[in-house]
mmCIF file of the N, C-alpha and C atoms, coordinates in Angstrom:
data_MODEL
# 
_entry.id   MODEL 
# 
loop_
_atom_site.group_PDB 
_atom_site.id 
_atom_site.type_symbol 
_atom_site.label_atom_id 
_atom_site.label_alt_id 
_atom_site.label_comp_id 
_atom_site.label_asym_id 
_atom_site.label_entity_id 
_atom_site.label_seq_id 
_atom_site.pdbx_PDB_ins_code 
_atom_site.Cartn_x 
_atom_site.Cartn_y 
_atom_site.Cartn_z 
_atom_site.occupancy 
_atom_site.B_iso_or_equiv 
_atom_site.pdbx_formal_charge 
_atom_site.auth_seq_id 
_atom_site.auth_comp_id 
_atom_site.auth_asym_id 
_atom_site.auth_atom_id 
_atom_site.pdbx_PDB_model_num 
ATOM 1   N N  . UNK A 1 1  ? 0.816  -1.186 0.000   1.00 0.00 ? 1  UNK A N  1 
ATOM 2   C CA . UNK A 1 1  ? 0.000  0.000  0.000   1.00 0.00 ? 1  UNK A CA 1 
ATOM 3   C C  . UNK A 1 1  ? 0.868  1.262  0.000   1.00 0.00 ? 1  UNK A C  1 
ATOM 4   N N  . UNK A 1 2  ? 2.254  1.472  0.745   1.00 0.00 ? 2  UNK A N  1 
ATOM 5   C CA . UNK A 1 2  ? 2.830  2.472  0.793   1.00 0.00 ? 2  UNK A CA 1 
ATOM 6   C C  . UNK A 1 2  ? 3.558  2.475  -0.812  1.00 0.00 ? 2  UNK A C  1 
ATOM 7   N N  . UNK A 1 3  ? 4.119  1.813  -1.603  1.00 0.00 ? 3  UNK A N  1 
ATOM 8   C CA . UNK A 1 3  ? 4.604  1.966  -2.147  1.00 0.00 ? 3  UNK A CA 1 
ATOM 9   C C  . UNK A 1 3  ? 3.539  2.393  -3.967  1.00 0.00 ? 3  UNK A C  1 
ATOM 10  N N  . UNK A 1 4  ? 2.131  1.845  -3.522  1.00 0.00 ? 4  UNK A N  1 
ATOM 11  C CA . UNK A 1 4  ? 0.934  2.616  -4.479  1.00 0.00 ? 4  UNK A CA 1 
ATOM 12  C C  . UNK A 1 4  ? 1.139  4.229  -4.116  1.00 0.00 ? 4  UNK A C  1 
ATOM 13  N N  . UNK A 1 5  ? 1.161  4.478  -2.689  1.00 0.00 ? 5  UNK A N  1 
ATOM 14  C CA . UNK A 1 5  ? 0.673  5.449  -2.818  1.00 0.00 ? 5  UNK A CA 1 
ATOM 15  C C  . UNK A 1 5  ? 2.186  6.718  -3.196  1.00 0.00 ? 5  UNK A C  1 
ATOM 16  N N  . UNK A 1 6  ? 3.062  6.324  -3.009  1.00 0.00 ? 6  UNK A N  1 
ATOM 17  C CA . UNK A 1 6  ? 4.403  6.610  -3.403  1.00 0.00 ? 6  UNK A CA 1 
ATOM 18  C C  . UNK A 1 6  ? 4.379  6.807  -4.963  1.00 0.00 ? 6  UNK A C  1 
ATOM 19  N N  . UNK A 1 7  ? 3.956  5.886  -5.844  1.00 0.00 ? 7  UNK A N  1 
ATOM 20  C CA . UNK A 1 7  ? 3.838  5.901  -6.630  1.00 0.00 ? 7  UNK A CA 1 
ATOM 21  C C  . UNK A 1 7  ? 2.175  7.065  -7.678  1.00 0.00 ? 7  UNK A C  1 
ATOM 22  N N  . UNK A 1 8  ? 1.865  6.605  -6.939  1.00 0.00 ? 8  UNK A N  1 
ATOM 23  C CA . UNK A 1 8  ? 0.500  7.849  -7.367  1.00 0.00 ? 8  UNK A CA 1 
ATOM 24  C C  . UNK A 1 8  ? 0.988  9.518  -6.818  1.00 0.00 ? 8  UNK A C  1 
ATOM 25  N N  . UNK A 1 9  ? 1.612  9.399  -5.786  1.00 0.00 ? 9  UNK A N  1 
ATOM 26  C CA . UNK A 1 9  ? 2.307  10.781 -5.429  1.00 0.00 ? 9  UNK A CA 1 
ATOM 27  C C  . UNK A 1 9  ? 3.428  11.140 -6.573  1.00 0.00 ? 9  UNK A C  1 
ATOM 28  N N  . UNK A 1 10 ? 4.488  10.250 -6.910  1.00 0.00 ? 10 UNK A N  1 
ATOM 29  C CA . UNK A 1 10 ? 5.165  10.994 -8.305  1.00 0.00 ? 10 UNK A CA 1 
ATOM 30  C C  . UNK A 1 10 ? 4.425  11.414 -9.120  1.00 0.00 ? 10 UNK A C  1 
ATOM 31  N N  . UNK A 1 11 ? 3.466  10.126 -9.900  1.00 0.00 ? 11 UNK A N  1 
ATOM 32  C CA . UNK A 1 11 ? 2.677  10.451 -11.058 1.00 0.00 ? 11 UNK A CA 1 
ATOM 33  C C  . UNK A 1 11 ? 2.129  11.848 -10.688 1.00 0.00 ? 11 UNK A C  1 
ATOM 34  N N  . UNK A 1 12 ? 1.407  12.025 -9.696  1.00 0.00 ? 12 UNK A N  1 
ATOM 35  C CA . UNK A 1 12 ? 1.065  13.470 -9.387  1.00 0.00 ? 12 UNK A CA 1 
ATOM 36  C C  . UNK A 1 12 ? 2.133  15.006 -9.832  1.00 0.00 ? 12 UNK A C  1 
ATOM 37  N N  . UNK A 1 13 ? 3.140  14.415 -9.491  1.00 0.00 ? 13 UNK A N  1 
ATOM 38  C CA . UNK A 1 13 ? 4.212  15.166 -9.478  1.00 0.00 ? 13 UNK A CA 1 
ATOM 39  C C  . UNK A 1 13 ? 4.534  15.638 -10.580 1.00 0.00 ? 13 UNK A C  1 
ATOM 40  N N  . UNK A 1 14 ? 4.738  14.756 -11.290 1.00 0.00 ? 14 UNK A N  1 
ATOM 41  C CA . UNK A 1 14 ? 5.445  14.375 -12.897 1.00 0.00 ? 14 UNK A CA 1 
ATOM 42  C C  . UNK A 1 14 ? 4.273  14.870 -13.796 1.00 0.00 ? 14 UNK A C  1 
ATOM 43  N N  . UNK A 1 15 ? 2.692  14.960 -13.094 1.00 0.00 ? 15 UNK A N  1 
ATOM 44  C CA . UNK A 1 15 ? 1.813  15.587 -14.132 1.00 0.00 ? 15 UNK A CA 1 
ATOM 45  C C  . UNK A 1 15 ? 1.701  16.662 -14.007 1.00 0.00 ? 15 UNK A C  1 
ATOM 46  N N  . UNK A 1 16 ? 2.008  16.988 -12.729 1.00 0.00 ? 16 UNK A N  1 
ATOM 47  C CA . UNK A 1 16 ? 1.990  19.045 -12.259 1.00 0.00 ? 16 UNK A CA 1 
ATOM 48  C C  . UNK A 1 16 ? 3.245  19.391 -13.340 1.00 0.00 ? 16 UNK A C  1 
ATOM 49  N N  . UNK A 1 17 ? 4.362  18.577 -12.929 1.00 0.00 ? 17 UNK A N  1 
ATOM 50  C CA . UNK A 1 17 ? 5.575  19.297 -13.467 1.00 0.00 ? 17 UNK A CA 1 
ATOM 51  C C  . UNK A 1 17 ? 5.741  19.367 -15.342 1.00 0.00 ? 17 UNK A C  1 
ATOM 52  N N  . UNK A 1 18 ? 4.803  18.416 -15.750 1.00 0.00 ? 18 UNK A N  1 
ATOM 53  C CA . UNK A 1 18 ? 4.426  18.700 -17.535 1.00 0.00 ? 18 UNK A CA 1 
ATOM 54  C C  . UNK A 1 18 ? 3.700  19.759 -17.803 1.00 0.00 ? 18 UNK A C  1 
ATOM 55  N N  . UNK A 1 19 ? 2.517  20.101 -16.840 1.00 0.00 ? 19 UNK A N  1 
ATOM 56  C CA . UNK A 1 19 ? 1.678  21.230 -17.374 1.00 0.00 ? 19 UNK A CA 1 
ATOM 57  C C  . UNK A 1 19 ? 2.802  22.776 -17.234 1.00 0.00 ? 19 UNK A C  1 
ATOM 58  N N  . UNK A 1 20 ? 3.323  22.469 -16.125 1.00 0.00 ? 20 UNK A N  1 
ATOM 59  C CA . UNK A 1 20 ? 4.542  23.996 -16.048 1.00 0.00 ? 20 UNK A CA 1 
ATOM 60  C C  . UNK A 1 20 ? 5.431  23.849 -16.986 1.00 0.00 ? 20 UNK A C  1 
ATOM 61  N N  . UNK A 1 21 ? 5.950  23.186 -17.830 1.00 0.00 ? 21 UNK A N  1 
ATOM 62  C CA . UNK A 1 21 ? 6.634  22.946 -18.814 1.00 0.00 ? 21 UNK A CA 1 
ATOM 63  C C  . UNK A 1 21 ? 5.885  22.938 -19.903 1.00 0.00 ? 21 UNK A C  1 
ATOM 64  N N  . UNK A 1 22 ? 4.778  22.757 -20.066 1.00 0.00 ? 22 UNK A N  1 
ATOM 65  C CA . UNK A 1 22 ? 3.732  23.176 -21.194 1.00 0.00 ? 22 UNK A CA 1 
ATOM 66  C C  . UNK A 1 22 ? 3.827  24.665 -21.430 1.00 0.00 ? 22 UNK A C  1 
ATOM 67  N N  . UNK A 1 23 ? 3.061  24.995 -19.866 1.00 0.00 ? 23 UNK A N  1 
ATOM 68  C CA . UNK A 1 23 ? 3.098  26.337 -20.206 1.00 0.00 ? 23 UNK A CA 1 
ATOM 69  C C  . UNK A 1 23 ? 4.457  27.774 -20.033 1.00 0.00 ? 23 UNK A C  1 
ATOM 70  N N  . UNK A 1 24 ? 5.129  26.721 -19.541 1.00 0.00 ? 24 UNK A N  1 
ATOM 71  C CA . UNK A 1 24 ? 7.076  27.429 -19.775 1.00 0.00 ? 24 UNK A CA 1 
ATOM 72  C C  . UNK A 1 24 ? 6.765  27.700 -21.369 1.00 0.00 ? 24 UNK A C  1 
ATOM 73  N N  . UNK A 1 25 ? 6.932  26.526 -22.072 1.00 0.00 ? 25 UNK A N  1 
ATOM 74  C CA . UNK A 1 25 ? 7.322  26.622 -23.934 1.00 0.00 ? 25 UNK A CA 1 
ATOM 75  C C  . UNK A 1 25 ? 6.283  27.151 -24.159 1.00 0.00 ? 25 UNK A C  1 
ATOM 76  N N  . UNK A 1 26 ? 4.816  27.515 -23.793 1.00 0.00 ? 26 UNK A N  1 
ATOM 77  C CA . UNK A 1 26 ? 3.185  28.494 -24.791 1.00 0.00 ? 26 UNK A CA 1 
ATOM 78  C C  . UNK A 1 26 ? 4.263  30.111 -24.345 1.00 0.00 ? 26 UNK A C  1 
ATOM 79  N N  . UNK A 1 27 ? 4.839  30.358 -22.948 1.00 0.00 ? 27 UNK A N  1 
ATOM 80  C CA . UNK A 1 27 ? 6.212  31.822 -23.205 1.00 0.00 ? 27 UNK A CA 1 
ATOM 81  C C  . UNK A 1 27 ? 6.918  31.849 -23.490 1.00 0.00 ? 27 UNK A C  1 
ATOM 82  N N  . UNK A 1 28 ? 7.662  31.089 -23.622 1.00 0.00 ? 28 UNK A N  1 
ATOM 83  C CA . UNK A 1 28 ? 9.020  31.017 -24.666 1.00 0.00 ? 28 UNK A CA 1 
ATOM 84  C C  . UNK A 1 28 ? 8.690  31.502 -25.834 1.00 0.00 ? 28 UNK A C  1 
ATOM 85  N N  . UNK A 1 29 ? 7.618  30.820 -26.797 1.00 0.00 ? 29 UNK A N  1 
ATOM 86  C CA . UNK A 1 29 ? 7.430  30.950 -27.921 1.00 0.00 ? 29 UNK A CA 1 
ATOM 87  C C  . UNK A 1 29 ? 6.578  31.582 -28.061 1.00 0.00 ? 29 UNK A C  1 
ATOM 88  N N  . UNK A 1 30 ? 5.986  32.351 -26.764 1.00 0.00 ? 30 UNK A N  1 
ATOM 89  C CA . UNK A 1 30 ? 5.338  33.894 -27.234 1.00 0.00 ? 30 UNK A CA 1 
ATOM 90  C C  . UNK A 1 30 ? 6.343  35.154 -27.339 1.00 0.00 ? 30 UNK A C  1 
ATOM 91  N N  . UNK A 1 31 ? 7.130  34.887 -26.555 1.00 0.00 ? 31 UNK A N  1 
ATOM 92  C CA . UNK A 1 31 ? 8.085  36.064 -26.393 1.00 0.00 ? 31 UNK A CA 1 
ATOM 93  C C  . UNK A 1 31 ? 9.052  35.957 -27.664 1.00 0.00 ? 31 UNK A C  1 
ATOM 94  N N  . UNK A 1 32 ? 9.509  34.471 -27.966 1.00 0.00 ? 32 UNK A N  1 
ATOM 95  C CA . UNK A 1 32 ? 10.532 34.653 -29.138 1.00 0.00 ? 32 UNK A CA 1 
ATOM 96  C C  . UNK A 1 32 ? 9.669  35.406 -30.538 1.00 0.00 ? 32 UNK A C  1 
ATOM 97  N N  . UNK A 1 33 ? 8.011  35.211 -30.814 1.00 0.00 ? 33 UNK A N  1 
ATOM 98  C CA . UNK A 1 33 ? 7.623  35.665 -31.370 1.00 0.00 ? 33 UNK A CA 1 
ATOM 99  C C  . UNK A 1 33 ? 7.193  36.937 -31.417 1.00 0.00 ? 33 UNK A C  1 
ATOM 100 N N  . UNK A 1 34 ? 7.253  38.085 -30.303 1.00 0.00 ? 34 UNK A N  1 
ATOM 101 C CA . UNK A 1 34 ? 7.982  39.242 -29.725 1.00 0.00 ? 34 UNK A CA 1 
ATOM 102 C C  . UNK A 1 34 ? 8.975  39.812 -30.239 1.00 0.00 ? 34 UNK A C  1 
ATOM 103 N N  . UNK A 1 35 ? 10.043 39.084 -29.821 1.00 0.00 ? 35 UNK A N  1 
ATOM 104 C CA . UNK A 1 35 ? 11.411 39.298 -30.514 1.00 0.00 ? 35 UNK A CA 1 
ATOM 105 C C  . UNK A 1 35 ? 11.638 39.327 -31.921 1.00 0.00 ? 35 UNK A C  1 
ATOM 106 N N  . UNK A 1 36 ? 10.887 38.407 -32.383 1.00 0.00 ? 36 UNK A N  1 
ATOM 107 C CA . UNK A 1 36 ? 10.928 38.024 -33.658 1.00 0.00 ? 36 UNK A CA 1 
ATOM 108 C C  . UNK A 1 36 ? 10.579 39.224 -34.531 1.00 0.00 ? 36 UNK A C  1 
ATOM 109 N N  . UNK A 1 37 ? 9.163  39.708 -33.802 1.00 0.00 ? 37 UNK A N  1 
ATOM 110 C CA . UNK A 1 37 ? 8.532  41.271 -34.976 1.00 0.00 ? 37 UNK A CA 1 
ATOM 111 C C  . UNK A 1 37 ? 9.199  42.149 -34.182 1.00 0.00 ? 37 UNK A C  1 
ATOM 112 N N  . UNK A 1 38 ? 9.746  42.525 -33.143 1.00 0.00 ? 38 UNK A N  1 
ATOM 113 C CA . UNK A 1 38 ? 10.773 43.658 -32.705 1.00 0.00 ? 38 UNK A CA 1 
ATOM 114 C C  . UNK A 1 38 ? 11.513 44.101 -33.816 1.00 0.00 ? 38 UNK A C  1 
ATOM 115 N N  . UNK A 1 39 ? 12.284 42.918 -34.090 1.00 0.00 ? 39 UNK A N  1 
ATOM 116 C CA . UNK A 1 39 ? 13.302 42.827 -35.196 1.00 0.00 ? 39 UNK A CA 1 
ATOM 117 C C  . UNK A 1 39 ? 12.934 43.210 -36.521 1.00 0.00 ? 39 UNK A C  1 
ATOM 118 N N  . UNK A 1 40 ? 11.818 42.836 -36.998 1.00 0.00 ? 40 UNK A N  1 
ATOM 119 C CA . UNK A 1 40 ? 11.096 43.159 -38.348 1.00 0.00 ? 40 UNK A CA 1 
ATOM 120 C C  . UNK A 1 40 ? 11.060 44.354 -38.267 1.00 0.00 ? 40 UNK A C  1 
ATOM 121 N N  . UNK A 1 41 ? 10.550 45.160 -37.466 1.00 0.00 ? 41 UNK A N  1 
ATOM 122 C CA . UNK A 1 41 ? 10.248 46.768 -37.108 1.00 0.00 ? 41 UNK A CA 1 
ATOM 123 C C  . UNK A 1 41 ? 11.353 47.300 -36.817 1.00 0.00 ? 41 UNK A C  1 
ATOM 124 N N  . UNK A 1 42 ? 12.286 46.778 -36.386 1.00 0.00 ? 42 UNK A N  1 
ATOM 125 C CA . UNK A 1 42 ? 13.947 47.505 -36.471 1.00 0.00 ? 42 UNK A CA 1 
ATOM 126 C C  . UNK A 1 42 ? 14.376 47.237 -37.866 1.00 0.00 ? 42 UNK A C  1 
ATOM 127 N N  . UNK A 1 43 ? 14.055 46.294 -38.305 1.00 0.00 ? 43 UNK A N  1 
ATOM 128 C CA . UNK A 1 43 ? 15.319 46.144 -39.675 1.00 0.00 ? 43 UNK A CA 1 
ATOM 129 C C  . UNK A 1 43 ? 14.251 47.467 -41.143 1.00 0.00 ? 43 UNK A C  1 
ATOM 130 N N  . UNK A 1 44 ? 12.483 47.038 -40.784 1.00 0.00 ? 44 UNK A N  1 
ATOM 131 C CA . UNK A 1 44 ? 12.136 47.711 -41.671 1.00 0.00 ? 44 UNK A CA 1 
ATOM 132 C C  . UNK A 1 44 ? 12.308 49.552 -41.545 1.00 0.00 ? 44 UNK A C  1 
ATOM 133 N N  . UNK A 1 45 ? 12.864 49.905 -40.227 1.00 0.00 ? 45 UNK A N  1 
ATOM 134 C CA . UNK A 1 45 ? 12.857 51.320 -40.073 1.00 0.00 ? 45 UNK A CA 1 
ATOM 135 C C  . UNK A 1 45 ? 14.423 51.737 -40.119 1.00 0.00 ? 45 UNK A C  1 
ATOM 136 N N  . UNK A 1 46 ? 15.294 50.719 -40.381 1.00 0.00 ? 46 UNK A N  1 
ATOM 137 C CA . UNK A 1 46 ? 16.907 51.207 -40.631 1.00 0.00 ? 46 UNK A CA 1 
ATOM 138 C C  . UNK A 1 46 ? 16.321 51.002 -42.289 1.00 0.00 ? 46 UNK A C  1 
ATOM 139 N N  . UNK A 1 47 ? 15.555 50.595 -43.215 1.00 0.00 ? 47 UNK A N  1 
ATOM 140 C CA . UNK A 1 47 ? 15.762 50.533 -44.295 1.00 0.00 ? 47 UNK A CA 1 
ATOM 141 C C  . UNK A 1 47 ? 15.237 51.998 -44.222 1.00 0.00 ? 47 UNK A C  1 
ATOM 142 N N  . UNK A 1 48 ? 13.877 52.547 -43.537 1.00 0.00 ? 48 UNK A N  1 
ATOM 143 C CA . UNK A 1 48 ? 13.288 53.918 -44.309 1.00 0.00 ? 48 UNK A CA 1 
ATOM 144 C C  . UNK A 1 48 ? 14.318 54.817 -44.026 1.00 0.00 ? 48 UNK A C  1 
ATOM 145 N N  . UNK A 1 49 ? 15.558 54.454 -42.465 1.00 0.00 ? 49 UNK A N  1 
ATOM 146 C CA . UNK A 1 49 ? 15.999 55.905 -42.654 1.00 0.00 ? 49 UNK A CA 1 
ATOM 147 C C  . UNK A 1 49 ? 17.673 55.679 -43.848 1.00 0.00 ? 49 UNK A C  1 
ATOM 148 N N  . UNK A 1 50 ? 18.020 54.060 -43.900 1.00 0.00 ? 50 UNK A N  1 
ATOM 149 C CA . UNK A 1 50 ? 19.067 54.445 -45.289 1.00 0.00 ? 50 UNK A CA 1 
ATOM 150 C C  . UNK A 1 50 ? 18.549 55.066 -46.175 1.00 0.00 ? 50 UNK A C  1 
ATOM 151 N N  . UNK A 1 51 ? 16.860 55.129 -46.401 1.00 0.00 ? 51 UNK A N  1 
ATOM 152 C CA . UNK A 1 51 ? 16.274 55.632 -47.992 1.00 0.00 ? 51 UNK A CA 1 
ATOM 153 C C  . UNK A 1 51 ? 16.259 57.050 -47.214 1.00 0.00 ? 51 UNK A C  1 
ATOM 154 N N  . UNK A 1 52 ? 16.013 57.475 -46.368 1.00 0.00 ? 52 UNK A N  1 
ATOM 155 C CA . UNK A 1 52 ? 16.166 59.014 -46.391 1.00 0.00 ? 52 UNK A CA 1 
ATOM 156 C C  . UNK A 1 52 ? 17.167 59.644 -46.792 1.00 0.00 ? 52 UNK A C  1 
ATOM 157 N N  . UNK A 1 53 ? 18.127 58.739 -45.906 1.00 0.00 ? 53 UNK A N  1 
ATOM 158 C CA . UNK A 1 53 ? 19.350 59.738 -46.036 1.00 0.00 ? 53 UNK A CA 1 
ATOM 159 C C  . UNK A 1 53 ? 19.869 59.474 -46.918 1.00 0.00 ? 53 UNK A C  1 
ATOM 160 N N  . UNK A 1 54 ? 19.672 58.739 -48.156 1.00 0.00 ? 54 UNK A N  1 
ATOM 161 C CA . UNK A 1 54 ? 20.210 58.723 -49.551 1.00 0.00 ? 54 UNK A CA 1 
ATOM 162 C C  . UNK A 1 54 ? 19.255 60.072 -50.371 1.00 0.00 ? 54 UNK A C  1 
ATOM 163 N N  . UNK A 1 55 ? 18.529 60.469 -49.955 1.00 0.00 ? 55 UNK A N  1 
ATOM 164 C CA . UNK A 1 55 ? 17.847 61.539 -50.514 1.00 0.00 ? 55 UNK A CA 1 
ATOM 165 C C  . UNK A 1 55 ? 18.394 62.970 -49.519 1.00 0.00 ? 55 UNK A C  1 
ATOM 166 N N  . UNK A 1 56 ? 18.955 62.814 -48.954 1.00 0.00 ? 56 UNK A N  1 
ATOM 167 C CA . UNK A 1 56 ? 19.336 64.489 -48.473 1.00 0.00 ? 56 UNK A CA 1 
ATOM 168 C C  . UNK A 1 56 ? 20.543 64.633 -48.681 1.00 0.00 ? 56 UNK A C  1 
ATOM 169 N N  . UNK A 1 57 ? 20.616 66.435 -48.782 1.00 0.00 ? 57 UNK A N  1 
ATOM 170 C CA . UNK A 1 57 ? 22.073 67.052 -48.765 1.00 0.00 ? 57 UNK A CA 1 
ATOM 171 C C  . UNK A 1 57 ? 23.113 66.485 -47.910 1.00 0.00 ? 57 UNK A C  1 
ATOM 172 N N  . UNK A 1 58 ? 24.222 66.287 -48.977 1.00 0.00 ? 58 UNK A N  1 
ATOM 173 C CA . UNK A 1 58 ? 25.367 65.909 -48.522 1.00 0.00 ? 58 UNK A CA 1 
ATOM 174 C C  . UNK A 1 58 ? 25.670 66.423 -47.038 1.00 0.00 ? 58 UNK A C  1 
ATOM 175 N N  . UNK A 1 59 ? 25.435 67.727 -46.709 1.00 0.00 ? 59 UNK A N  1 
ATOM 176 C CA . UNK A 1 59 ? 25.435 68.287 -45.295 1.00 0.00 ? 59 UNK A CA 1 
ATOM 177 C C  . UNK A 1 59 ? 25.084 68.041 -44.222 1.00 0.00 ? 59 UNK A C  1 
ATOM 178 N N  . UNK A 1 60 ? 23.700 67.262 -44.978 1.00 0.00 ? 60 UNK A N  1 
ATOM 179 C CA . UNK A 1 60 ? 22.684 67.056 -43.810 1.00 0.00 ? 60 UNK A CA 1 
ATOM 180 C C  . UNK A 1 60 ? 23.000 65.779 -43.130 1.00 0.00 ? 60 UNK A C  1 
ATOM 181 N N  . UNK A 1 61 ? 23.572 64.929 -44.552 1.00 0.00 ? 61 UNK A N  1 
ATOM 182 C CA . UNK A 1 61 ? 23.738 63.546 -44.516 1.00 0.00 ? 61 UNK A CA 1 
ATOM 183 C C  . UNK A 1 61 ? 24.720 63.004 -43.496 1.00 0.00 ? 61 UNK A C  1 
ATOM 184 N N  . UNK A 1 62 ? 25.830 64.559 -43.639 1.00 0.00 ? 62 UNK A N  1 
ATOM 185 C CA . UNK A 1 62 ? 26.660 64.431 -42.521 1.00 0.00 ? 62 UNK A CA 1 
ATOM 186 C C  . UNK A 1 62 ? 26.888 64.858 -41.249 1.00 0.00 ? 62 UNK A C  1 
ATOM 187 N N  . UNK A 1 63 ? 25.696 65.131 -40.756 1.00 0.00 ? 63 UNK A N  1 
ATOM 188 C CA . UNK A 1 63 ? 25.421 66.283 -39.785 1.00 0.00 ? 63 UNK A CA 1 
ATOM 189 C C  . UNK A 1 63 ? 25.740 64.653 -38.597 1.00 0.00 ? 63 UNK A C  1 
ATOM 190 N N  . UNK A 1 64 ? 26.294 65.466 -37.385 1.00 0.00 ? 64 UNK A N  1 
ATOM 191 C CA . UNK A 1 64 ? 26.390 64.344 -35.781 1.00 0.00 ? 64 UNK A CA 1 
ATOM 192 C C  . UNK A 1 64 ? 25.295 63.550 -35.834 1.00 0.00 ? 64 UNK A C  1 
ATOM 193 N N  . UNK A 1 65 ? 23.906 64.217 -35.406 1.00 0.00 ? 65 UNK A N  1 
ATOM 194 C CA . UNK A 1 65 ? 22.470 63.696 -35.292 1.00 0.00 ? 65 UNK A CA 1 
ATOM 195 C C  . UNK A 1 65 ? 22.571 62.793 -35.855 1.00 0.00 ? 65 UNK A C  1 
ATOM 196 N N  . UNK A 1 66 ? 22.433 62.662 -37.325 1.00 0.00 ? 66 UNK A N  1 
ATOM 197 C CA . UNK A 1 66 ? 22.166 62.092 -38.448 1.00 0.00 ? 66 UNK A CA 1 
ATOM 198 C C  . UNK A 1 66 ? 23.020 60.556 -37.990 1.00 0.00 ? 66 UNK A C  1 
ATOM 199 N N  . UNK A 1 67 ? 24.523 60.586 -37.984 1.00 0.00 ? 67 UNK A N  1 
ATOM 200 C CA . UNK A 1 67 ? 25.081 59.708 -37.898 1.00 0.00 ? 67 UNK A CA 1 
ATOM 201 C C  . UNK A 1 67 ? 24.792 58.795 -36.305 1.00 0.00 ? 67 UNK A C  1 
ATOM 202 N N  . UNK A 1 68 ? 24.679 59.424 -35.667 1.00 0.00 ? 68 UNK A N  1 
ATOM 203 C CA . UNK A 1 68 ? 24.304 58.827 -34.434 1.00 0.00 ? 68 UNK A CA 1 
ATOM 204 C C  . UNK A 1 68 ? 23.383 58.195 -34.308 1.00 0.00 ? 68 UNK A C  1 
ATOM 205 N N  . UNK A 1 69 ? 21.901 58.320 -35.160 1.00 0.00 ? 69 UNK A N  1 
ATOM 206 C CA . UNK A 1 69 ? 21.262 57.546 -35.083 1.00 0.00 ? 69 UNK A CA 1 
ATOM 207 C C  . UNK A 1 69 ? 21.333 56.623 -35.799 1.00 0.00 ? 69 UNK A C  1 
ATOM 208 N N  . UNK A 1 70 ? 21.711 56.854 -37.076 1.00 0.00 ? 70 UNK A N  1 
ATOM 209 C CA . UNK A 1 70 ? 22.094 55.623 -38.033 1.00 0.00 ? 70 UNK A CA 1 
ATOM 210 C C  . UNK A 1 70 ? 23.296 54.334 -36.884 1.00 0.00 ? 70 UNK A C  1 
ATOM 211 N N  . UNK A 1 71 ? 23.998 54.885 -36.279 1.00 0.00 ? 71 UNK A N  1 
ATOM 212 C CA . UNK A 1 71 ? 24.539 54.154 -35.530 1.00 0.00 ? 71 UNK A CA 1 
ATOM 213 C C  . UNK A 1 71 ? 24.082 52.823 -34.648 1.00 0.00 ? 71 UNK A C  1 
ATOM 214 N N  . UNK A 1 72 ? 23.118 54.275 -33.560 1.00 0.00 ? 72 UNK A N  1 
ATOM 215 C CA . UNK A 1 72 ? 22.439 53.095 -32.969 1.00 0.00 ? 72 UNK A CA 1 
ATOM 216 C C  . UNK A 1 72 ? 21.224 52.076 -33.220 1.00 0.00 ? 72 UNK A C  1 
ATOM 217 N N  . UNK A 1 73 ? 21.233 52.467 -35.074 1.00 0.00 ? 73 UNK A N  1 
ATOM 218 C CA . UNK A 1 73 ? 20.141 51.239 -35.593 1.00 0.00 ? 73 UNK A CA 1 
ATOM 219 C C  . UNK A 1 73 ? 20.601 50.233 -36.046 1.00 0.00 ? 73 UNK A C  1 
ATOM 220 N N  . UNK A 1 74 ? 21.903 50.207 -36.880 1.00 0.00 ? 74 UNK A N  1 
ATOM 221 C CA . UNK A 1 74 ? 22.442 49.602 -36.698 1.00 0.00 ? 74 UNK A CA 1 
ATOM 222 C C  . UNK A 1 74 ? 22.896 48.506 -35.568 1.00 0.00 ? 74 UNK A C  1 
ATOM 223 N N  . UNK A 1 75 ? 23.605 49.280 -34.442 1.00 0.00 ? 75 UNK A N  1 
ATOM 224 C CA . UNK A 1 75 ? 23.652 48.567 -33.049 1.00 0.00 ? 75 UNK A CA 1 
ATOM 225 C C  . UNK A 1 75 ? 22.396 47.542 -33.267 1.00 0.00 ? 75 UNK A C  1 
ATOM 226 N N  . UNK A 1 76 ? 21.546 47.827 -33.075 1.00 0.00 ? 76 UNK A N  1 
ATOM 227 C CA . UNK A 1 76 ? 20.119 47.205 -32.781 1.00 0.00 ? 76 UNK A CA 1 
ATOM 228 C C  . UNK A 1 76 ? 19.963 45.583 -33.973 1.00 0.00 ? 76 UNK A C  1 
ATOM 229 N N  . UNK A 1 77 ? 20.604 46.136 -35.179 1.00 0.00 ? 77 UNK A N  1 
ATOM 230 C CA . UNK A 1 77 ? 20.516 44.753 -35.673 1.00 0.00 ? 77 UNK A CA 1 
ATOM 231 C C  . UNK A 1 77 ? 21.607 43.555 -35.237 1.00 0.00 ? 77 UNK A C  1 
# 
């Protein structure tokens, strides 16, 4: 009898500890899919500002501002 109920106490165990591991990987793979369009929205807004700044004055193009942010979008990819 002790060793049923030993045994129905893991199984218990081992079924709590699948559903938290179920729902560990349903956040994992919400957040990587997070990450995932973060990235889409960083890479598609370093493309609008290379297309800007291929359209402005050489001056402008070289102004601090300008480069600094191009920097840290870069960084970001």
């Amino acid at each position: 009898m002790r060793l049923q109920n030993q045994v129905k106490s893991l199984k218990q165990k081992c079924d709590t500890q699948e559903v938290e591991l179920q729902k560990s990987q349903i956040r994992a793979e919400e957040e990587s899919s997070k990450c995932i369009q973060a990235m889409e929205v960083t890479k598609a807004t370093a493309a609008q500002l290379k297309a800007m700044t291929e359209t402005l004055p050489a001056d402008v193009y070289d102004s601090e501002t300008l480069r600094a942010m191009h920097s840290q979008v870069e960084a970001l990819l």
